[in-house]
C-alpha positions, 0 to 999 in steps of 0.5 A: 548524501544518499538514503539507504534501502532500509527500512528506518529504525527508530521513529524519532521526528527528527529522524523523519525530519532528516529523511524528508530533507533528502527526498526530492521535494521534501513536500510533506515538511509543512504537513508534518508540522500539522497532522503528522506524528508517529503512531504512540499505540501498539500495531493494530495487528496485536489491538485487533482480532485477525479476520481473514488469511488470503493466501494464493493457491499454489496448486490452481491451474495458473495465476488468475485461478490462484488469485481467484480461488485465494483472494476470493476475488472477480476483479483483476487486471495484469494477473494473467501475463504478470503474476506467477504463483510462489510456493512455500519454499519460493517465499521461505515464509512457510506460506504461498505468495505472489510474484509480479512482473514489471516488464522493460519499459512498462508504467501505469495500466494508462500509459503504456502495456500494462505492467505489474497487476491489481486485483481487490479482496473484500473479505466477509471479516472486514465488511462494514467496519469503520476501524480496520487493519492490514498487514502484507510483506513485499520483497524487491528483487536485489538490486531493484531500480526503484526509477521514480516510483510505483504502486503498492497495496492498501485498503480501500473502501467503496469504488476505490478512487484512483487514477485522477477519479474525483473523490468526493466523501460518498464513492469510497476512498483508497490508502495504497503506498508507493514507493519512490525514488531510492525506495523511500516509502509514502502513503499515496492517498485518495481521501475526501481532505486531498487537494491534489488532481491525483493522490495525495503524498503523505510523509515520503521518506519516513522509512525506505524500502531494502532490496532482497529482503521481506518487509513488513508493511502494517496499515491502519484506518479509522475513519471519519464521523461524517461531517468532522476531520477526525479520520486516522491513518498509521503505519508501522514498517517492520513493526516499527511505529513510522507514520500517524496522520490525522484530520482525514475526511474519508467519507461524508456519508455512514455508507463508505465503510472499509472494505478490503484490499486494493492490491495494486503495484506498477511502476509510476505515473504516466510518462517514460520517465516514470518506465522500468528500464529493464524487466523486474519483478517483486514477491508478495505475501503473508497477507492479514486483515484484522478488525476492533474485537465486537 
């Protein structure tokens, strides 16, 4: 039995449950019994005041300017060979966009050429806030072959730990996702509370990725008090409520606070078995950031 490339449409636990039982592992199971549920509030996007509307500037002379000017960022890797600028008529969405470019054989930035591309936006709304929101949509290409899985974007606070750096509550964290095999979709997470080397996998399967098509991916972190457990993080796919974690330490100090955007996508992991076989690509758009009204 085989998972389709949709996003889940109704945030039952026991749907969850039956999708978790078709993952490869099915780890998250015995989190979910702890701290998992499904968000029971409305989509931070309709709680909060929207802040910021990073968006690319299609008319820049290439896509690092684009995504400069647009972002508002200094930190980039992979936009010069991997991105192209989309206009409005390329996202249909009545806004610019980005178009990344995994190439045949490509995986993690560590592990071989580097495919896909990160960058990070720290928009002046969103400095110093302990509650904050994100909403994207990303677009796989028809047909895209998902292999075993890949990175994609989240908010982050402070030095944004990822690729195996220690985390240790007073450096910062970051909250991307990935997509997995079948597209099943996760919050792929370095916080504080994980005990994994790298990041930690929480609920693969509650929803999957289609292909060809926009989705829209809302993210939101409260963080901790220091010195408790008491750290949120929810998602909605589609405005669909999919995924609440609690009992999150984030931070041990009042200094890491949320500061903005980790666009980050490649494929994997490290290892061939983690490769695109074949040059592939994904669209990126609508980004909005938004924060608790003062």
């Amino acid at each position: 039995m085989s998972i389709e490339h949709r996003p889940v449409r109704h945030p039952a636990l026991a749907l969850a449950a039956l999708l978790a039982s078709l993952s490869p592992t099915g780890a998250w199971a015995e989190e979910a019994s702890n701290d998992l549920s499904y968000p029971k509030v409305e989509a931070c996007s309709e709680r909060y005041r929207q802040v910021a509307t990073p968006r690319p500037d299609p008319s820049a002379e290439d896509a690092r300017q684009g995504v400069r000017q647009g972002f508002a960022t200094t930190r980039s890797w992979g936009v010069d060979t991997n991105v192209e600028l989309l206009d409005a008529e390329a996202t249909g969405l009545g806004e610019s966009g980005l178009r990344v470019h995994y190439p045949a054989g490509t995986s993690s930035p560590g592990d071989t050429q580097q495919g896909g591309a990160g960058f990070y936006s720290a928009p002046a709304g969103v400095a110093g806030a302990e509650r904050a929101c994100l909403t994207y949509r990303v677009r796989f290409e028809p047909g895209f072959d998902f292999v075993k899985g890949g990175k994609l974007p989240g908010l982050f606070g402070g030095e944004a730990p990822s690729g195996g750096e220690e985390v240790n509550g007073e450096t910062g964290f970051s909250m991307r996702f990935m997509w997995r095999q079948a597209g099943q979709g996760e919050l792929y997470e370095y916080v504080a509370s994980k005990d994994e080397e790298y990041g930690a996998s929480v609920g693969r399967g509650l929803w999957s990725f289609p292909t060809g098509e926009w989705v829209t991916v809302e993210q939101e972190l409260v963080l901790n008090t220091p010195g408790e457990e008491n750290g949120l993080a929810r998602v909605w796919i589609n405005g669909v409520p999919v995924l609440e974690q609690g009992n999150i330490v984030y931070r041990t100090t009042n200094e890491v606070t949320i500061d903005g955007l980790m666009f980050s996508t490649f494929f994997g992991g490290h290892g061939k078995e983690w490769r695109t076989p074949r040059d592939q690509h994904a669209d990126f758009a609508a980004f909005r950031f938004y924060v608790p009204a003062s």
